[in-house]
C-alpha positions in Angstrom: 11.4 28.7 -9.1 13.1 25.7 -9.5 14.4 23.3 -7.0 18.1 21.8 -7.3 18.8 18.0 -7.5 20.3 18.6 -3.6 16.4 19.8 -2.3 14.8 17.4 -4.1 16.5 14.6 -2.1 16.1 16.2 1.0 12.5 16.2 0.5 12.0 12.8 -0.6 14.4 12.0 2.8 12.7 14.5 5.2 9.3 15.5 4.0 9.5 19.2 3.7 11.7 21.6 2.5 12.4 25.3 4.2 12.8 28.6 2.6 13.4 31.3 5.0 12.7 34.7 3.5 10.8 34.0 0.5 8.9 36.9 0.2 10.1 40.4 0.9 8.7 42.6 3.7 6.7 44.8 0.9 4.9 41.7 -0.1 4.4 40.3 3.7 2.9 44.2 4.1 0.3 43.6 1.2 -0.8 40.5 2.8 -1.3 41.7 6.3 -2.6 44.5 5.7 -6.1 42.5 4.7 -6.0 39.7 7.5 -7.6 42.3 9.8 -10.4 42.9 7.6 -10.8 39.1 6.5 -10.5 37.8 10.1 -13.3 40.9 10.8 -15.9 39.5 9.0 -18.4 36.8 10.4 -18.9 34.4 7.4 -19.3 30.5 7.4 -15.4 30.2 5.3 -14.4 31.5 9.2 -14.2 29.0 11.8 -12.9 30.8 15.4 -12.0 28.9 18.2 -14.3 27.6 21.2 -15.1 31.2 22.7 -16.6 32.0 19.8 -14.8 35.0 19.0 -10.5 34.3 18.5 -10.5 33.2 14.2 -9.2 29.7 13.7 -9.1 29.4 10.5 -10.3 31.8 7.4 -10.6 28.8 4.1 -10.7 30.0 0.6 -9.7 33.6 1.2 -8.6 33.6 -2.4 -12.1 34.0 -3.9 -12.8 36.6 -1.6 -9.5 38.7 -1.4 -7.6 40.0 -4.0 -4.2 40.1 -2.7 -4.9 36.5 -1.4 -5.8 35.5 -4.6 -2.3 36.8 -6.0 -0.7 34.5 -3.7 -2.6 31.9 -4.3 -1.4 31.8 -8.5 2.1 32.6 -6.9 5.0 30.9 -9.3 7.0 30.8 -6.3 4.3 28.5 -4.3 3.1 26.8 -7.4 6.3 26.0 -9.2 8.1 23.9 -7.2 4.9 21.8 -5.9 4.4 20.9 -10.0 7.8 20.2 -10.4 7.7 17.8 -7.4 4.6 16.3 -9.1 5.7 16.4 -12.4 2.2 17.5 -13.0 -0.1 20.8 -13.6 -1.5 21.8 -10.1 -5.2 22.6 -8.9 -6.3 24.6 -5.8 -7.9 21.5 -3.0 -7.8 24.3 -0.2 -6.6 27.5 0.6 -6.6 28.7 4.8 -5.1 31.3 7.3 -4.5 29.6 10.1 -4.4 32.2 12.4 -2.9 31.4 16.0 -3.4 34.5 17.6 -1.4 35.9 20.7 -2.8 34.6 24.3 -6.1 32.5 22.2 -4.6 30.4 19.5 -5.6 26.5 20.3 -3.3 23.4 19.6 -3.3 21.7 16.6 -3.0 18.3 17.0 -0.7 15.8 15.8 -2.7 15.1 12.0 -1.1 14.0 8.5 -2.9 16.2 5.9 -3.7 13.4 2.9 -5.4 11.1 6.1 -8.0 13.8 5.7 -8.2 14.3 2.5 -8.3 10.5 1.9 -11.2 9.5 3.9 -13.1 13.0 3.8 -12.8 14.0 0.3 -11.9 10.7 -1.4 -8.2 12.2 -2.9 -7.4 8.6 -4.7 -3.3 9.4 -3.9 -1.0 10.8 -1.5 -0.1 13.2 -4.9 -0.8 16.7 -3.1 0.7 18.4 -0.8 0.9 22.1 1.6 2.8 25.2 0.6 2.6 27.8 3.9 4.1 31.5 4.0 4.9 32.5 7.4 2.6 36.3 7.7 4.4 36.5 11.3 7.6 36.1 12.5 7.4 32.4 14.1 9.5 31.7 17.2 9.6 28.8 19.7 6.9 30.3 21.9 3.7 31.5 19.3 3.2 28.3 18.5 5.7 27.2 15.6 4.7 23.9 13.5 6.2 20.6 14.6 7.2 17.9 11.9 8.7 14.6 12.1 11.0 14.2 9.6 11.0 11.0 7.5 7.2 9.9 8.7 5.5 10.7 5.4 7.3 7.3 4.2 5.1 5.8 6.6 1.8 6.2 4.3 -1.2 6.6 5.7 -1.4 5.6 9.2 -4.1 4.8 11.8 -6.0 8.2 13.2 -9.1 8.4 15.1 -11.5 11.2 14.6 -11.5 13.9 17.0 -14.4 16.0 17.5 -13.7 17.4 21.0 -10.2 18.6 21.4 -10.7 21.8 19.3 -13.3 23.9 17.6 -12.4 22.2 14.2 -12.7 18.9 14.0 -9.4 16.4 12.7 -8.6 13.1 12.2 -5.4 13.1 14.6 -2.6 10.1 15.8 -2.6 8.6 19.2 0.2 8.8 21.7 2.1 5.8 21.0 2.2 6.6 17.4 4.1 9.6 17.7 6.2 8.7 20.0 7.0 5.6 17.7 7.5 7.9 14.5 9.6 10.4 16.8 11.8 7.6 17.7 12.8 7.3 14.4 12.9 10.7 13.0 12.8 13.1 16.3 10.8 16.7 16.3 11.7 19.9 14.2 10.4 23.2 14.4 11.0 25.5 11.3 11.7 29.2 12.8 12.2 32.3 11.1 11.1 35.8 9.8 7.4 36.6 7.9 7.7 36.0 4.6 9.9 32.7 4.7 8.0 29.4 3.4 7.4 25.8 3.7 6.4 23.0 1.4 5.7 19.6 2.8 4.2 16.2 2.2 0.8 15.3 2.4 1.6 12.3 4.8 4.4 14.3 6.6 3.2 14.0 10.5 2.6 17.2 11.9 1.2 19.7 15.2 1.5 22.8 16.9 1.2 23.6 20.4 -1.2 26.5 21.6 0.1 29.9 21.5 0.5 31.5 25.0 2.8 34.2 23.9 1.5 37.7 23.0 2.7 37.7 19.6 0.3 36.3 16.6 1.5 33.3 14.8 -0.4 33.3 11.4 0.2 31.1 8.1 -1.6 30.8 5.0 -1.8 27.5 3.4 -2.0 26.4 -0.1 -2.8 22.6 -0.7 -2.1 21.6 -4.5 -2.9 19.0 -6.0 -2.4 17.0 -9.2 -4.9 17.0 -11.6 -5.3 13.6 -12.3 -5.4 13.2 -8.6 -9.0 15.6 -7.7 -11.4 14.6 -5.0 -14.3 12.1 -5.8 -16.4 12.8 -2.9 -18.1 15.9 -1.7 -19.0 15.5 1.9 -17.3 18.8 3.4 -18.4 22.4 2.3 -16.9 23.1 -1.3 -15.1 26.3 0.7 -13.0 23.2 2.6 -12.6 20.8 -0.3 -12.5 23.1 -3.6 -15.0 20.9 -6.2 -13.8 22.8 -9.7 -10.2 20.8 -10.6 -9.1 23.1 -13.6 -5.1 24.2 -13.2 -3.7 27.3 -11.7 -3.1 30.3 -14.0 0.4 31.4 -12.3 0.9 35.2 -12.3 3.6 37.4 -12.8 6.3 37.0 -9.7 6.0 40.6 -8.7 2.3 39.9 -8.8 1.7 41.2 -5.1 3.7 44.1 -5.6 2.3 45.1 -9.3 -1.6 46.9 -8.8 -2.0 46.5 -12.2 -2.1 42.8 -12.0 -5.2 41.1 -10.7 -6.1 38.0 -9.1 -9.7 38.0 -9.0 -11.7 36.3 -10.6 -9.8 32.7 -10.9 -11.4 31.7 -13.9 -13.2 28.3 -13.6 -12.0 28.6 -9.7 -14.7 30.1 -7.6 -16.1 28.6 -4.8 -18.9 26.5 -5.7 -22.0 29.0 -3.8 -25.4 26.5 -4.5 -22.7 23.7 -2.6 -22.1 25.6 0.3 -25.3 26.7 0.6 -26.8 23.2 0.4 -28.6 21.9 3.1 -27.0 18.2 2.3 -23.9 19.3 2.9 -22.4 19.3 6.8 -21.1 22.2 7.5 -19.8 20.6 10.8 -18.9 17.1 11.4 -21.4 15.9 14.4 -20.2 12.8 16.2 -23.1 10.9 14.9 -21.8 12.0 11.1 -18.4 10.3 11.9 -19.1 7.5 13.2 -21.7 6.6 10.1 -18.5 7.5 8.0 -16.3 5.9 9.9 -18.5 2.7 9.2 -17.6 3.2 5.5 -13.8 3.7 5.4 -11.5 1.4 5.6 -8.9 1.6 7.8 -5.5 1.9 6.7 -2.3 0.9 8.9 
């Protein structure tokens, strides 16, 4: 997959880039066929929301799940984020974000590299998210809100929130937004399961809750550059992925094909004695961020 002169510039202007119908219905059926099972299981790689029950969010479903894994050494995903980068690609996180019907929480307004800057370390702004819609999104399960143009802004001031939501962010305050949607307004990227997104690390972003009675699920790939891994390991290696060696991209009709396999990624497994270790949070407390707040700097 390669992107045209015309979507590169309308990244670099807007931050993202849209592709409705990327994959065809037989692939979206390969892919939710085994979020039941995945969402299913109780394991600490799923976070749910505050009952306790609804998943949240299912990270590094790739080493876990073979048709996952497939996606996850996709061309179409992988390709264009390396030709934006101008640089081999390696797998920082992989999630289903799973808003489901009635339970699904907000997620609140966030840029993606704040995070992985003052968690993880990630020296540059020089990775980005790929999403596949599983679902059909509409204006009322919860559809992703961007503001077009704020990833120009670098990294901006966030505080962290540890209250709001079962999974803990670094998010914007009010005035921020509404000073960033000044300038660039709010869009909402609808469409059918199977169409895609790529956007910016520093692209401002949210979703309301989902009150509707349909499920609103994405998978996420983050892909980074190389040269551009982590240097800090404070969150479980199933959030922040600690082995840096490039995809392997797979045939395109990988999903479809049985005879092509995703499992293992070789060199890419989840680091077990990591997220098993007792020095490792597998929750931020509040007393853990404010002794690494303390340590960051902040950036404007």
């Amino acid at each position: 997959m390669k992107l045209t002169p015309e979507q590169l510039a309308q990244f670099n202007r807007d931050g993202y880039l849209f592709f409705p119908s990327m994959f065809s219905p037989e692939e979206m059926k390969v892919l939710l066929d085994e979020v039941p099972r995945i969402y299913s299981e109780f394991r600490p790689e799923i976070i749910r929301e505050k009952d306790g029950k609804t998943p949240r969010t299912s990270f590094a479903a790739h080493t876990y799940s073979e048709p996952f894994a497939k996606l996850g050494r996709h061309p179409r995903l992988v390709e264009p984020v390396e030709q934006i980068l101008d640089e081999q690609v390696y797998m920082h996180q992989f999630k289903i974000n799973g808003k489901q019907a009635f339970d699904g929480d907000v997620w609140q307004w966030h840029q993606d590299y704040g995070t992985w800057q003052r968690d993880d370390g990630m020296p540059e702004a020089r990775a980005m998210n790929v999403a596949v819609f599983l679902d059909d999104v509409n204006e009322y399960n919860g559809p992703l809100y961007f503001i077009p143009g704020s990833h120009k802004e670098g990294v901006v001031q966030a505080g962290h929130d540890l209250s709001t939501t079962s999974y803990p962010l670094w998010t914007l305050d009010g005035p921020k937004v509404k000073e960033l949607v000044d300038k660039g307004g709010i869009v909402a990227p609808k469409g059918p399961r199977g169409s895609m997104i790529m956007f910016h690390g520093c692209l401002v972003h949210g979703s309301p809750s989902n009150m509707s009675p349909w499920n609103r699920v994405i998978v996420y790939l983050t892909l980074c550059a190389k040269s551009n891994h982590i240097v800090q390991h404070k969150r479980p290696a199933y959030i922040a992925h600690r082995n840096f060696t490039p995809i392997a991209k797979l045939p395109d009709n990988c999903l479809l094909d049985a005879s092509v396999k995703g499992l293992p990624w070789p060199g890419h497994e989840v680091d077990e004695a990591a997220m098993a270790s007792d020095a490792v949070p597998k929750l931020w407390t509040a007393e853990v961020a404010k002794e690494q707040d303390a340590k960051m700097p902040v950036s404007a």
